[in-house]
C-alpha positions as CSV (number, residue, x, y, z in Angstrom):
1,X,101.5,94.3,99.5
2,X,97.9,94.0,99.8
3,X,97.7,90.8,98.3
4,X,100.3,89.4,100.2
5,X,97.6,90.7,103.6
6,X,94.7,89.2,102.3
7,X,96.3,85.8,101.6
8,X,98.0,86.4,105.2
9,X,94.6,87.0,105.9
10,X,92.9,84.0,104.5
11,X,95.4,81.7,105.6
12,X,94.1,82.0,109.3
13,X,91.0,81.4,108.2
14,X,92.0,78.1,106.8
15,X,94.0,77.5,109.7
16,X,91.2,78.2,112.2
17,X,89.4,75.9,110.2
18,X,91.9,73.1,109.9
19,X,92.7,73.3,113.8
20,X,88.3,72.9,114.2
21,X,88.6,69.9,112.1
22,X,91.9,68.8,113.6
23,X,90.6,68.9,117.4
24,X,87.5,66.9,116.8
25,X,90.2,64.2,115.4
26,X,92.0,65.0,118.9
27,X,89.1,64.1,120.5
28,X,88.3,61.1,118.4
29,X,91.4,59.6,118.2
30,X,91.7,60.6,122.5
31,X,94.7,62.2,122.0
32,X,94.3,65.2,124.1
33,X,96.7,65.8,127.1
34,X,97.4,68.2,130.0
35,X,99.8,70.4,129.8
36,X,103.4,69.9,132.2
37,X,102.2,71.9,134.9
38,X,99.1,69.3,135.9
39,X,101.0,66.7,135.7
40,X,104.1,67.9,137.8
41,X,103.6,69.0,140.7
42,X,104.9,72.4,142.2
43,X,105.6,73.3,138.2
44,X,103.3,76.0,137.8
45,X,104.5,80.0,137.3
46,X,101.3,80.9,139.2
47,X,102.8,79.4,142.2
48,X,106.3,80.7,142.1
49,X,105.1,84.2,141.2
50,X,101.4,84.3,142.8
51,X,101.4,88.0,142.5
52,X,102.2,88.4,138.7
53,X,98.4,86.4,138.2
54,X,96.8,88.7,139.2
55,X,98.9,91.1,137.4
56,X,99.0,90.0,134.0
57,X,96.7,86.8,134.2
58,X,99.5,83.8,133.2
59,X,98.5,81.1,131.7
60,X,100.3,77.9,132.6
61,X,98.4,75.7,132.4
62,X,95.5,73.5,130.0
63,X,93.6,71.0,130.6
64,X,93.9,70.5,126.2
65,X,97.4,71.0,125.4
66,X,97.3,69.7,122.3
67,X,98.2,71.3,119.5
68,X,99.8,74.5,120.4
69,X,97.6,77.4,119.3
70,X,100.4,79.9,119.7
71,X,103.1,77.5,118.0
72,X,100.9,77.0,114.8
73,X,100.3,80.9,114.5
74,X,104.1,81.6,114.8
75,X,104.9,78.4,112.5
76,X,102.4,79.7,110.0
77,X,103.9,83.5,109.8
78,X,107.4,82.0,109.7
79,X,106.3,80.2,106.5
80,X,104.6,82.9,105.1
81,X,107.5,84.7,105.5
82,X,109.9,82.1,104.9
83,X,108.1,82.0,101.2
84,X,108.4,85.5,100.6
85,X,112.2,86.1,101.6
86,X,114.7,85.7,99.5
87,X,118.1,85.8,101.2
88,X,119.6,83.0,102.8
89,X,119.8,84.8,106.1
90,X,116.9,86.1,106.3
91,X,115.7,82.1,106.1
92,X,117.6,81.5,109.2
93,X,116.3,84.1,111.1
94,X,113.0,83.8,110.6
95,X,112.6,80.0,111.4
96,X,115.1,81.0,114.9
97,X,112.9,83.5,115.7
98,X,110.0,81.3,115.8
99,X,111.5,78.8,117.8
100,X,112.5,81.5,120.3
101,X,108.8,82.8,120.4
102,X,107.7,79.2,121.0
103,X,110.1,78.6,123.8
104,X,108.1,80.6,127.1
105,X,105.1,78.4,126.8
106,X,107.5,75.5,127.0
107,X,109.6,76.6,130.2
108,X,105.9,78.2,131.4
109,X,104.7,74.5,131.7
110,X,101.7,75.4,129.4
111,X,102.5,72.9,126.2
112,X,104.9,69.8,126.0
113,X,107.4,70.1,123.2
114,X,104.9,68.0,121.1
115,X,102.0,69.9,121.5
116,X,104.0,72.9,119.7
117,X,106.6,71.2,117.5
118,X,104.3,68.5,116.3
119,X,101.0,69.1,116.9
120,X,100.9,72.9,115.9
121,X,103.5,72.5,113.1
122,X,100.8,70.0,111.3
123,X,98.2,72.4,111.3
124,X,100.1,75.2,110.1
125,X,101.8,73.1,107.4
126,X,98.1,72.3,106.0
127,X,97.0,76.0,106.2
128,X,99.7,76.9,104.5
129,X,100.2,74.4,101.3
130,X,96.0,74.5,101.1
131,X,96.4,78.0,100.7
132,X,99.7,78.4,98.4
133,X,99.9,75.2,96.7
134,X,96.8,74.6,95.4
135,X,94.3,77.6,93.2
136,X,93.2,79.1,96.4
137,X,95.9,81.4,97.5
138,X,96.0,82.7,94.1
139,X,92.3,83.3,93.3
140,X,92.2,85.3,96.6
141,X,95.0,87.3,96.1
142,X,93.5,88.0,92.2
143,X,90.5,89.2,94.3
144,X,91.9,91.4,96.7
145,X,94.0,92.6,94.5
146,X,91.9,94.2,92.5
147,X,92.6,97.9,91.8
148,X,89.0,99.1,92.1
149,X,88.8,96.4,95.1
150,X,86.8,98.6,97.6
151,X,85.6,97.4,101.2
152,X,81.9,97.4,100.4
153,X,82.0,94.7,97.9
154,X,83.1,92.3,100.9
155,X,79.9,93.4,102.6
156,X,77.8,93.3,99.6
């Protein structure tokens, strides 16, 4: 089980790095957008519901919509579990879930469907096979894995 967290672990790391790399080719390649509710007008949950912003603080909106942060964390711990399960159903349920969890910032008019089912599936699909199918993954999880693995050699 501890492995299995620090490759968990390290596999955001990747994927923070990866989504670094991948917005300065964004920015190259000027493919950035904004999100649905700047370009639609009266499509924003802030101004149907103006109390619940200053409730909760919703975010409907970016002015860099592209790739869905949210979409490649949840697409990333679907295929981490995904990997792990080992009953058809459970399959099924995780990848549904997922798609559920990615459906508010849709409707919200924060992302376009791209932003989340293109854009943040790409850089969740590199984190992941950088991290379990190639030596990385497993060197970290020989690591961590350690029985005498104690939380001052990370420091030292």
């Amino acid at each position: 089980m501890r492995q299995a967290f620090f490759i968990f672990l390290f596999m955001l790391v990747v994927q923070l790095i990866i989504k670094i790399i991948f917005d300065q080719v964004i920015y190259v390649m000027d493919w950035q957008h904004v999100s649905p509710s700047y370009v639609f007008p009266h499509y924003s949950l802030s101004e149907h519901f103006p109390w619940e912003g200053y409730l909760l603080g919703v975010k409907d909106g970016s002015k860099r919509s592209f790739p869905g942060d949210h979409a490649a964390v949840l697409m990333l711990s679907a295929s981490f579990f995904f990997h792990f399960s080992s009953q058809y159903w459970q399959k099924i349920l995780i990848w549904l879930v997922a798609i559920f969890l990615m459906i508010p910032r849709l409707i919200g008019g924060a992302h376009w469907a791209s932003d989340n089912y293109i854009g943040g599936t790409v850089v969740a699909l590199l984190a992941f096979s950088w991290v379990f199918y190639t030596p990385l993954g497993s060197k970290i999880s020989k690591y961590f894995g350690r029985d005498n693995f104690t939380l001052i050699q990370i420091i030292e």
